[in-house]
N, C-alpha and C positions, 0 to 999 in steps of 0.2 A: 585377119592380118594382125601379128602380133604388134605392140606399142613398144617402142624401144625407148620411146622420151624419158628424158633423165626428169623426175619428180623434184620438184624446188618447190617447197614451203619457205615464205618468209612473214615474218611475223612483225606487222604494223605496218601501215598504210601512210606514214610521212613520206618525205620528201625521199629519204636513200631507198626506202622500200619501193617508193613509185618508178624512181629512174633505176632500180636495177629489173625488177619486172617488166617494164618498155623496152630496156635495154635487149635482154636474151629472146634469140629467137624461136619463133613457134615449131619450126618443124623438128626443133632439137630437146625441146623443154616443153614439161607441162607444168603451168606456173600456175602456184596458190599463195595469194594473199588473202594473209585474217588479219581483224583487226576489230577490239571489240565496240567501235563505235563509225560511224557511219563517213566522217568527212575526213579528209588532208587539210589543215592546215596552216596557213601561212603563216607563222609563229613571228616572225620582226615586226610584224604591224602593229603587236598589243602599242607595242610604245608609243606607234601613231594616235591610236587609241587613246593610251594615257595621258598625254602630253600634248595631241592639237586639237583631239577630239573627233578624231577621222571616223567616216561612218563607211567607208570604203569595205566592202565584204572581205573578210579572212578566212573562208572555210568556202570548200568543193565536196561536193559528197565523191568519194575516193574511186565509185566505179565511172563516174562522168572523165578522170586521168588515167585511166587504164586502158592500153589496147585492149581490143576486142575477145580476144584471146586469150587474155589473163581472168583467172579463178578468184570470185571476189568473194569470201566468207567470212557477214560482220558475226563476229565472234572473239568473247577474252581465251587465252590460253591460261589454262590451271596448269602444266606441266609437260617442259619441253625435257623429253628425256634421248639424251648422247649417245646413251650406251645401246639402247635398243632402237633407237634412232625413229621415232614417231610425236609427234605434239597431240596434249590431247587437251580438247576444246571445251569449253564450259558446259556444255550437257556430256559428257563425257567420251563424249566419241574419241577417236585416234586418228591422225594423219600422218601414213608412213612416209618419208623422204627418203631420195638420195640426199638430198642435200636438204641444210634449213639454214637460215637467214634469218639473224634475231635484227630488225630494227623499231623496237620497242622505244626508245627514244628516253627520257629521265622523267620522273615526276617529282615535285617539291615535298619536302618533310618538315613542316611548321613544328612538329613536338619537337622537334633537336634543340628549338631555342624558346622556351616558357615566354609564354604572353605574346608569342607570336604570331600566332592564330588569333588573336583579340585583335591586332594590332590592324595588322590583315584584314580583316573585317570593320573596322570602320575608316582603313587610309587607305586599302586595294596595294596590288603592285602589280608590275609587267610583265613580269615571268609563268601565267599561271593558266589563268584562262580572261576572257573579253567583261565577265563580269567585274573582275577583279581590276582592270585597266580601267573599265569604264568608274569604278571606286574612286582611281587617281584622279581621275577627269575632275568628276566633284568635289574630291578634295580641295585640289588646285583651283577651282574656281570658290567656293568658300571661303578660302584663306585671304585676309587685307593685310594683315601682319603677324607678325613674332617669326618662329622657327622654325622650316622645312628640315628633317634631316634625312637623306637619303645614304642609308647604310646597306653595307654586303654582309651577309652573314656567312661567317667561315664555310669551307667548303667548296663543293661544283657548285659552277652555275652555269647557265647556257648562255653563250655568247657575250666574249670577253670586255668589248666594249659597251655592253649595253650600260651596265649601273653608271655609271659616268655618260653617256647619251643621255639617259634619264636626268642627269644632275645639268646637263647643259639647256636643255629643251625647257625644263624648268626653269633656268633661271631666264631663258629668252620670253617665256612664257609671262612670265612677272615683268618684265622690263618692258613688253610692247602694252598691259595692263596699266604702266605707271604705278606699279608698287613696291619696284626693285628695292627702294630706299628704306621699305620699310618691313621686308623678308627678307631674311636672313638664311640663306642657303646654305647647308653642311654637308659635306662628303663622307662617311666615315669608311675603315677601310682596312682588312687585316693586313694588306701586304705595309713595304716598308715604304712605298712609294704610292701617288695617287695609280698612274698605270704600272703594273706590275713591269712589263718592259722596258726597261729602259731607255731606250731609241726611241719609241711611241711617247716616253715619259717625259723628254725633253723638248716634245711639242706641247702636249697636253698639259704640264703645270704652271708654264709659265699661263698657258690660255685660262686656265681657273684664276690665277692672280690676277690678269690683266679684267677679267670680268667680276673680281670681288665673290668668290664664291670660295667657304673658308672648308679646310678639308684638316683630317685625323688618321694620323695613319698607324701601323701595329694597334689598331682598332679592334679585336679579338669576339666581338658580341656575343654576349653571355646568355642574359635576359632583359627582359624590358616589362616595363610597367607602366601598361596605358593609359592606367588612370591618372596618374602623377605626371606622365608625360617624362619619362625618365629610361634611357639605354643602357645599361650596365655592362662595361667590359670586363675581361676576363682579367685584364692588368689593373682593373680597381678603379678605371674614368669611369665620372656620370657626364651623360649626352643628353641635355633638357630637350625639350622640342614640343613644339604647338601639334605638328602633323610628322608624321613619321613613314615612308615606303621605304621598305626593308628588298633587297634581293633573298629569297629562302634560299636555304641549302635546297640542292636537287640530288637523287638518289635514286638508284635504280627501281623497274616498274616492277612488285612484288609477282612474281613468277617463280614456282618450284622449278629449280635445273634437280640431273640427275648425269652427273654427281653435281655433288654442289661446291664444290671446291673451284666452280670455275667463274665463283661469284668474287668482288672483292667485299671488306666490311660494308662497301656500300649501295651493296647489290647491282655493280656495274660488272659486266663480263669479262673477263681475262681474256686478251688474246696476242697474235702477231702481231706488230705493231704496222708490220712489212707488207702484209697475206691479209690482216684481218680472220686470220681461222684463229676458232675457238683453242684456248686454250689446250693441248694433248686430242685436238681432232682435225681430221682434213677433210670432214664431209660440213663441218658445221662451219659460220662466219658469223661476225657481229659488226654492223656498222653505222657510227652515226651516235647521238647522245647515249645508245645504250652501253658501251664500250669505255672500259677502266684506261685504253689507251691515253699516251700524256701528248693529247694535241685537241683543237677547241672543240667544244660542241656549240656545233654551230649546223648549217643548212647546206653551206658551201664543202664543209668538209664529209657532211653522210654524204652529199651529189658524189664529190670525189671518191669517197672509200667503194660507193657502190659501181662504179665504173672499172675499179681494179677486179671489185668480185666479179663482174660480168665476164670481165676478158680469161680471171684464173677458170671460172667455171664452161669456158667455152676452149679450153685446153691452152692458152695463153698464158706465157710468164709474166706477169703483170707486178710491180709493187708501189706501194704507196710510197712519196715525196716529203709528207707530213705536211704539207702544204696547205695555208691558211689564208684564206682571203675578206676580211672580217672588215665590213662595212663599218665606218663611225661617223655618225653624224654629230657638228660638235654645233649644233643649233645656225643661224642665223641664212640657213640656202648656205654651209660649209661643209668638207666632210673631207675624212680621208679613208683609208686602208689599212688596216692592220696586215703585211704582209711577211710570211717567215716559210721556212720549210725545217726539216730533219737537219738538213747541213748548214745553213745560212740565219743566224738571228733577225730581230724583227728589224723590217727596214723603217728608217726616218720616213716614211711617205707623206707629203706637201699635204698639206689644207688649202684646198680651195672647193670651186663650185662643181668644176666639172666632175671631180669624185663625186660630190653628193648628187647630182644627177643621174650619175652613172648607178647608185644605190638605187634610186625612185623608176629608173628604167629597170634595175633587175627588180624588182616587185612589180612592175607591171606586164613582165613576160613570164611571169612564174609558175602559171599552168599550163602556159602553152609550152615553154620549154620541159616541162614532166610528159605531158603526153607528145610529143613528138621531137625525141632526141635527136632522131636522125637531122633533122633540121638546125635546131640549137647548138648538138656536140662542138661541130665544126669552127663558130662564132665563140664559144666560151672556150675552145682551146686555143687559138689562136690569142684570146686575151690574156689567158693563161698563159701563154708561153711570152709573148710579148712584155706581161709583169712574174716572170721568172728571180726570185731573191737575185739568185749568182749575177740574172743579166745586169738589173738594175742594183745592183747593192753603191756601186760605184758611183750614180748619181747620186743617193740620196743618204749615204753612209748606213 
């Protein structure tokens, strides 16, 4: 009996890669995920990590979130080629597709900014991996005084409110220590505002002032120099500091495309912003941190994008909202929501506790909602629609 299943490669085993594999069904699809290392995951925690010192596990080996029925090949891809439509996998083999699905996700590039990598290596940051979180932990616990500065270095970075989560949780961190008075906390910051948003920005600066936590903003970071304890921007400030956690630039995961023209300079994919198809192709998609598109890389947004591919790939007119749902924790059991979509800017959303609850309950359903959508969809659309921009813009301006 011949096999008619449509062949779906998708490449990486996060979060968009997991829920769109669960998502399509078996008797329609023969599904393969590679991925060249063994676990999923749960990337918001580093900052629990860094900042409370959580020893709470972040990582599932990737076939334990997998229905049964999905193809688990740990393996790197050397070259996802479009035109002849096949990936081919680090011992060289080939895997032909109807369809492929890049969720490759970003990786950090410490050479874009000199002395970055020194820097990195004895203060850690949160964007990287659990060795590097656990860095800050030390750091923060070391320090009795002088200068924290926690800067963004131009460029992506994955999840919008983290560098600023990071700058709160620290200074909560020092204040429940008793040594607020004598750590000196610094924001630094290319945009022109501490949150690039403005709505967002009009809760969050006066909360930096109101906590004494001093911020720099058109911050451009150039280089730094570790030994001296010095940040150099590109507009000519020096940033001193005792301890320094840097956000890196992030940039796409070095993979030969063919053509390659469907890269941008920073190795992130070109696509619909609408479809998620690759650049000039309707059998390929890309979703989630790997993606040039201008909306967050974030967990919430690959879930999202990877539920439009599921419905286009199952003959569904499906498109994406742009739609952001970005957890902020602003330290003390507070938190809000960074919420926006394609047509509505970011909403004023309150600070208080039940946000932040509402974060620590979605981190403690996060496997289970990967491997059993059908269960979860239902409860996260329903919140989804319930904090729709257009519904609430009107509460909360």
């Amino acid at each position: 009996m011949a096999n008619n299943k449509k062949r779906v490669v998708i490449i990486g085993g996060g979060a968009g890669g997991v829920v769109l594999a669960n998502r399509l069904p078996k008797d329609e699809f023969d599904i393969t995920i590679i991925d060249k290392q063994p676990y999923n995951y749960f990337l918001p925690w580093l900052l629990y990590i860094a900042f409370k010192g959580s020893r709470k596990p972040i990582k599932r080996e990737i076939r334990s979130v997998l229905k049964p029925w999905v193809n688990f090949i740990q393996s790197g891809a050397n070259v996802v080629n479009l035109q002849d439509r096949y990936v081919e996998l680090e011992s060289g083999k080939r895997l032909e597709y109807d369809y492929v699905v890049i969720a490759t996700g970003a990786s950090v590039d410490y050479s874009r900014v000199p002395g970055l990598d020194k820097v990195t290596e004895k203060f850690g940051n949160y964007h990287s991996n659990e060795d590097n979180a656990w860095r800050v932990w030390q750091t923060l616990n070391k320090m009795r005084e002088g200068t924290l500065a926690v800067i963004l270095a131009p460029g992506a970075y994955r999840c919008p409110p983290s560098p600023l989560e990071g700058v709160f949780l620290a200074e909560e961190f020092f204040r429940r220590r008793g040594l607020r008075d004598r750590v000196r906390i610094v924001f630094a910051t290319f945009y022109p505002r501490p949150y690039p948003a403005e709505p967002m920005n009009e809760l969050i600066e006066p909360l930096l002032k109101e906590r004494g936590i001093d911020y720099v903003t058109f911050y451009t970071l150039d280089r730094i120099d570790p030994e001296k304890g010095v940040a150099y921007s590109m507009e000519g400030e020096e940033l001193k500091f005792d301890s320094a956690i840097v956000i890196p630039p992030h940039v796409g995961v070095g993979i030969k495309y063919v053509p390659g023209d469907v890269l941008d300079s920073d190795g992130f994919v070109q696509a619909d912003k609408f479809t998620n198809r690759v650049k000039g192709f309707d059998d390929a998609f890309v979703i989630g941190d790997a993606s040039a598109l201008p909306v967050a890389k974030t967990g919430v947004t690959a879930h999202l994008q990877a539920g439009v591919v599921a419905k286009i790939l199952q003959g569904e007119d499906a498109r994406n909202t742009g739609r952001t749902n970005c957890p902020f924790d602003v330290g003390y059991g507070l938190g809000t929501f960074v919420i926006s979509d394609f047509y509505n800017p970011t909403i004023k959303y309150p600070i208080n506790r039940i946000n932040h609850l509402f974060k620590v309950a979605f981190a403690a359903t996060y496997w289970d909602m990967l491997l059993y959508p059908e269960l979860w969809d239902p409860v996260f659309e329903s919140y989804f629609e319930a904090t729709e921009p257009a519904r609430i813009r009107h509460l909360y301006g």
